[in-house]
C-alpha positions as CSV (number, residue, x, y, z in Angstrom):
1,X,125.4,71.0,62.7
2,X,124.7,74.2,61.0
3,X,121.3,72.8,59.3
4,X,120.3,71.6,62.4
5,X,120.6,75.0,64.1
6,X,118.7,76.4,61.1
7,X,116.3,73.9,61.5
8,X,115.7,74.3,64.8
9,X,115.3,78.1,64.2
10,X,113.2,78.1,61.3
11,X,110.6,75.7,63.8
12,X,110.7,78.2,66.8
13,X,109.8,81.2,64.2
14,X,106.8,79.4,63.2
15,X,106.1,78.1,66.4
16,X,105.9,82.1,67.6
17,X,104.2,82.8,64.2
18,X,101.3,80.6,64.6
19,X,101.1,81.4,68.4
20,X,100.9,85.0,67.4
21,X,98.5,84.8,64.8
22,X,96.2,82.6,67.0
23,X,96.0,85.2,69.8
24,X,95.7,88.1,67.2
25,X,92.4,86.5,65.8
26,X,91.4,86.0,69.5
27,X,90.9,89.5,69.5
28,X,87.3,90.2,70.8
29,X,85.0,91.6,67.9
30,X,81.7,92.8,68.5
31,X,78.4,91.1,66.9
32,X,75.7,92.8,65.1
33,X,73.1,92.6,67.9
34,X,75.8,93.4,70.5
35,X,76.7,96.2,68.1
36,X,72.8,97.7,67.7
37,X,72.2,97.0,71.3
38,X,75.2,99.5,72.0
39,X,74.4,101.7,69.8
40,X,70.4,101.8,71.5
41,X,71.9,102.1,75.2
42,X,73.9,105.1,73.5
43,X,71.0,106.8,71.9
44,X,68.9,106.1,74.8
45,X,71.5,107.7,77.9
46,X,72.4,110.9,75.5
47,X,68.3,111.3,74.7
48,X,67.9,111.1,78.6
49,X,70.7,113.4,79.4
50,X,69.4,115.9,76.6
51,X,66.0,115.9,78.2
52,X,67.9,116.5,82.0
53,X,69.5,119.8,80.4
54,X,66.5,120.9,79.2
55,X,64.9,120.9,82.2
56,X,67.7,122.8,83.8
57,X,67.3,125.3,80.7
58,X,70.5,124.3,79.4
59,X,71.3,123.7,75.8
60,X,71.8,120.0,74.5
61,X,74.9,120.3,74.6
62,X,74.6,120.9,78.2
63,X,75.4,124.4,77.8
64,X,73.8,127.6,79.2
65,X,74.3,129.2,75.6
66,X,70.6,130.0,73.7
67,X,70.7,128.6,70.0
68,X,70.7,132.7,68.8
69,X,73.9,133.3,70.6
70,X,75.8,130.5,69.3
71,X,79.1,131.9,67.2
72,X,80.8,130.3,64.5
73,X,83.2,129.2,67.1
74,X,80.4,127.3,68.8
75,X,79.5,125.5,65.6
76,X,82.7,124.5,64.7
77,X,83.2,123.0,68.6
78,X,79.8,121.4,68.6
79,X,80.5,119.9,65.2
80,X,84.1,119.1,65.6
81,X,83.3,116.9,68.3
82,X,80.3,114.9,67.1
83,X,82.3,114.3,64.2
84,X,85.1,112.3,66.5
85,X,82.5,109.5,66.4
86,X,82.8,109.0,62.7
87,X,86.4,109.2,61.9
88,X,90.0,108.1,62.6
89,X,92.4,110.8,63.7
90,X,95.7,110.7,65.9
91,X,94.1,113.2,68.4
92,X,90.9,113.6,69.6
93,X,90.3,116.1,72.6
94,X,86.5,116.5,72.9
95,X,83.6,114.4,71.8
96,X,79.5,114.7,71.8
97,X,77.7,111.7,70.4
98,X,76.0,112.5,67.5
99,X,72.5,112.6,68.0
100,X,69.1,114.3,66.5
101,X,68.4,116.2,68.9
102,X,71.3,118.3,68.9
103,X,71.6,118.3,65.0
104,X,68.5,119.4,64.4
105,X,69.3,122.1,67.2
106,X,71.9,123.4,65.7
107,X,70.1,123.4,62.6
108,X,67.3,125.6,63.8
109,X,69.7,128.4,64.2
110,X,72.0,128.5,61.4
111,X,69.6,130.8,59.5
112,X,68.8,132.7,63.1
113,X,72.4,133.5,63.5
114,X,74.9,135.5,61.9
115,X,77.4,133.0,61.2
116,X,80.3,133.5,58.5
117,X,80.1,129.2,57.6
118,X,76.8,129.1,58.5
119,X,76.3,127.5,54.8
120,X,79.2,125.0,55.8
121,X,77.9,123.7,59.0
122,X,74.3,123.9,57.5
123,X,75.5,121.6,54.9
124,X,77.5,118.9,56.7
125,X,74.3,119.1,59.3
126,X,71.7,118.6,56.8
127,X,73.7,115.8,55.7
128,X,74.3,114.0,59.4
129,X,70.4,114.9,59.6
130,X,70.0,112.1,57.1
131,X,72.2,109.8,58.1
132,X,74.5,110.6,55.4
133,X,78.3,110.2,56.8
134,X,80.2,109.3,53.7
135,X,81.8,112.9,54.0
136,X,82.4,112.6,57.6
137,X,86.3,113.0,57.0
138,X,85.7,115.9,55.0
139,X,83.6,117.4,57.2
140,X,85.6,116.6,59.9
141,X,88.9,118.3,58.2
142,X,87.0,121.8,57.2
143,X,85.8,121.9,60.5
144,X,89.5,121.6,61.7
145,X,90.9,124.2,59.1
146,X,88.5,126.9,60.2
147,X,89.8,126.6,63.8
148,X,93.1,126.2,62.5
149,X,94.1,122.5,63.8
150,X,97.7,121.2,63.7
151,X,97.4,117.8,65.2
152,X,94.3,115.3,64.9
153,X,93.6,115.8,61.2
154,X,91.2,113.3,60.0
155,X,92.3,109.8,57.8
156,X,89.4,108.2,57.5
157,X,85.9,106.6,58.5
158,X,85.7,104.1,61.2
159,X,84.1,101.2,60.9
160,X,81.1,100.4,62.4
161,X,83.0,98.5,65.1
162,X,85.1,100.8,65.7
163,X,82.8,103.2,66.0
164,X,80.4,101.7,68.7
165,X,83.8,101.4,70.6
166,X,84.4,104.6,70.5
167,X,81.0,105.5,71.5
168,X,81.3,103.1,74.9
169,X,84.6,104.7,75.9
170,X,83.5,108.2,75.6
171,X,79.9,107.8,76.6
């Protein structure tokens, strides 16, 4: 009677196993065009919103702050939150996809500026500039130490999947 109780057991378990790794590969992934398409409607809605704020003399951000104004304070927010695109962290409050138009915006006025981490956010700028995110976690996490963060440190990249996700639920 026992073995038959165990028997009956051990086929339930892998009954619920199997159902349980069938649904978990079910899981909807993204393909590569469905990816690059998303990314393109992204690119596209922030490069029409960018040109709406500079008609309304706003900044890129969609800010009324000039570029020669803009505080090390600014720079670390600006930067902090295009970085939530590239990178997993428990807590993300603000995001601005990443996009050349605002890089190369805050570029222009590193130099202009008198900025105490101006060569830090020139740096990890330059970098995005060129499509270089391999250092997206670190840049993330000095970007969080110089405003003193607590909770939503950095652990790593996102994938590229992960990524566009991220991109359509903040967009």
């Amino acid at each position: 009677m026992k073995k038959w109780i165990i028997g009956i057991l051990s086929g339930v378990v892998l009954i619920v196993g199997a159902a349980a790794y069938y649904f978990a590969s079910q899981e909807e992934t993204m393909t590569a065009e469905e990816m690059e398409t998303t990314r393109q409607s992204a690119e596209q809605t922030v490069t029409e919103e960018v040109e709406q704020f500079e008609k309304e003399k706003k900044n890129p951000f969609g800010d009324e702050k000039a570029g020669g104004d803009l505080t090390d304070s600014d720079y670390q927010q600006y930067i902090h939150a295009m970085s939530h695109q590239k990178v997993k962290a428990d807590k993300k409050w603000t995001n601005y996809v990443i996009h050349p138009e605002r890089i190369d915006w805050l570029l222009q006025h590193t130099a202009s500026s008198e900025l105490q981490h101006g060569d830090t956010y020139t740096e990890i700028l330059t970098r995005w500039k060129n499509d270089d995110y391999s250092h997206a976690v670190s840049d993330h996490n000095t970007i969080w130490n110089l405003q003193n963060g607590n909770v939503g440190k950095a652990t790593g990249l996102l994938t590229e999947q992960e990524e566009v996700q991220y991109i359509e639920k903040h967009q």
